[in-house]
C-alpha positions in Angstrom: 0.0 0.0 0.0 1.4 3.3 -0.8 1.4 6.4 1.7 -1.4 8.6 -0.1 0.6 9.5 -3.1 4.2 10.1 -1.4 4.9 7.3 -3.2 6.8 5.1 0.1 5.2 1.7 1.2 3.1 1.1 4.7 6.2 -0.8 5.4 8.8 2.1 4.6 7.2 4.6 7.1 7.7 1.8 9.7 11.2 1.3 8.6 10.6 -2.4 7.6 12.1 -2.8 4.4 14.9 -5.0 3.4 16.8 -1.7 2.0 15.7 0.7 5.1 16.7 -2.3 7.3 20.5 -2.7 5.8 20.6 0.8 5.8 20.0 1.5 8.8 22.2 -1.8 10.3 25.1 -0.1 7.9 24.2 3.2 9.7 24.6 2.0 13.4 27.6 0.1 12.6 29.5 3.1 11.2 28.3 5.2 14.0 29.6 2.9 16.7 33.5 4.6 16.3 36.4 2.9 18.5 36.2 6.4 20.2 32.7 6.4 20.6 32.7 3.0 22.4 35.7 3.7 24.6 34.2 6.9 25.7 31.0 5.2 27.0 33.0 1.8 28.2 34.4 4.8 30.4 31.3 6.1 31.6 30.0 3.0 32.5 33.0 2.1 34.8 32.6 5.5 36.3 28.6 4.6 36.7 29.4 1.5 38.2 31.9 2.9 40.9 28.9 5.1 42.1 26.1 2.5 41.4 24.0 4.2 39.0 23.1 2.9 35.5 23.0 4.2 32.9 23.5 7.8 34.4 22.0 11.5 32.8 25.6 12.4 31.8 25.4 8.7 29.8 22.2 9.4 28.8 22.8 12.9 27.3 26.1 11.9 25.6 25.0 8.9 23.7 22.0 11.0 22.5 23.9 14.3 21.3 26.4 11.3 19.4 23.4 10.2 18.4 21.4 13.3 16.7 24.9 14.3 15.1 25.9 11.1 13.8 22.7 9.0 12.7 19.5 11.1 13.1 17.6 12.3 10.0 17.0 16.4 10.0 14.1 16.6 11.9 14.2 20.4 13.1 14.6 21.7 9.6 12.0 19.3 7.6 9.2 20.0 10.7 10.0 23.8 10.8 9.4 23.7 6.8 6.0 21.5 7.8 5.1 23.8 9.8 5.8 26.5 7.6 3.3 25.0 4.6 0.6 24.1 7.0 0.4 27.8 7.7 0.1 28.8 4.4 -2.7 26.7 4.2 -4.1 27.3 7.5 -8.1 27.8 6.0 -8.0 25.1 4.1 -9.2 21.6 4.3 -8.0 18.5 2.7 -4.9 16.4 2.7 -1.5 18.9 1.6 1.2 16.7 -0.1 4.2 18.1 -0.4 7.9 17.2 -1.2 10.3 19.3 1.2 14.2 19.7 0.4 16.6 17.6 0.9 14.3 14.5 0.0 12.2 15.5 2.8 8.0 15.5 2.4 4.9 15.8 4.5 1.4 14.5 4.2 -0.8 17.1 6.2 -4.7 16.6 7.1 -5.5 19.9 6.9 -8.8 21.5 9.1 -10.2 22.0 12.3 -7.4 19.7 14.1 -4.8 19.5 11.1 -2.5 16.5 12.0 0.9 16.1 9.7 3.8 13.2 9.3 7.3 14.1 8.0 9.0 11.3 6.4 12.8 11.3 5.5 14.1 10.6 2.0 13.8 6.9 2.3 10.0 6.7 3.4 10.6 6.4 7.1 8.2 9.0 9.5 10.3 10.4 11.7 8.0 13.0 12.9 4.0 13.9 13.8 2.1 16.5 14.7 -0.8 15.6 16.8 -4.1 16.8 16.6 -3.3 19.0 19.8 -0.6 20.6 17.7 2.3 18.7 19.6 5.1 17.6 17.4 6.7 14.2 18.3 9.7 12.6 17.0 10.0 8.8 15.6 12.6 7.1 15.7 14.2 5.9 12.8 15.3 2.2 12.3 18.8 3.5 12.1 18.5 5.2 15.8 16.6 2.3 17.2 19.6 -0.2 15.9 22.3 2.4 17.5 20.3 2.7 20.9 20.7 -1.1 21.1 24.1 -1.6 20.4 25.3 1.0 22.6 23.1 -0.3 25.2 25.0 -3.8 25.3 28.5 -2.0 25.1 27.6 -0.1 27.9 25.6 -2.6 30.1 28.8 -5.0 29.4 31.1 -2.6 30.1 29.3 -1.9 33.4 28.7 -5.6 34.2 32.8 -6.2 34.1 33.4 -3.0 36.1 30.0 -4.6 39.0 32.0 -7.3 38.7 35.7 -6.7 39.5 34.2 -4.1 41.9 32.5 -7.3 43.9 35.7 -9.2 43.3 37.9 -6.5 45.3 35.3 -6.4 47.6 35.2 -10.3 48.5 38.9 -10.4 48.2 40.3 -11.1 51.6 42.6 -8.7 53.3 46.0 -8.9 52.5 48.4 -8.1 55.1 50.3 -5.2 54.2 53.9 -5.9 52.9 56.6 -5.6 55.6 54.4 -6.4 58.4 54.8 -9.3 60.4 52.3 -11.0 63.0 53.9 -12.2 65.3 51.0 -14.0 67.2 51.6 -16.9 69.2 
């Protein structure tokens, strides 16, 4: 089924095509840099040392890598939405339109206008609701880069748990040059 005339699949705007899939695998991959990694690896020791996972700092960092990295253009494509829904404010209908950069939009224009912005390759990666709230999707791409750096981070902080509960249970070594002289 196409998206009324956009000419992208159901399946595209849910990122389930065998090209938006491999894409979007390809994407995560390249994203996930040997600097990258080692910089969370480190944050995740440093969460586990104060026994909070997955910490706001972690949090933050992973998504500003994110949005620079893999995310589609979503504050540009919704601000030009938003800019052709207001040019059409007292109208009704359905307003397709092809944005730049390969962006488009499919608007339901009236009383409560809704829209969708879709990136190049079919995926949504934004709505606006019928309240007027815009709210991101994310893309296959981001979802595949949220999990991997979720399992190099939750290993990284289970082997830090770990040798933390190691040093812990060690038993206490006497110090050197100390004798005990107990008889």
């Amino acid at each position: 089924m196409q998206i009324a005339g956009l000419g992208f699949s159901e399946a595209a705007k849910w990122g389930e095509t065998p090209e938006i899939q491999r894409s979007a695998q390809k994407t995560a991959e390249k994203a996930m840099t040997d600097g990258f990694v080692s910089q969370i690896q480190e944050m995740a020791k440093k969460d586990a040392q104060k026994g909070v996972y997955m910490s706001e700092d972690f949090v933050q960092y992973r998504l500003s890598y994110m949005k620079r990295t893999v995310s589609p253009n979503r504050t540009q494509s919704v601000a030009r939405a938003m800019m052709a829904m207001q040019r059409a404010a007292n109208q009704y209908g359905t307003l397709l339109m092809k944005l730049l950069d390969g962006y488009s939009m499919e608007a339901h224009l009236g009383m409560h206008p809704t829209a969708e912005v879709y990136a190049p390759n079919g995926e949504m990666i934004a709505a606006q609701t019928t309240g007027g709230q815009w709210i991101e999707l994310h893309t296959e791409a981001e979802e595949k880069f949220m999990g991997e750096s979720t399992m190099v981070y939750l290993d990284a902080y289970r082997a830090a748990r770990a040798e933390i509960k190691a040093v812990a249970q060690a038993p206490a070594q006497p110090a050197a040059g100390t004798m005990d002289v107990r008889a």
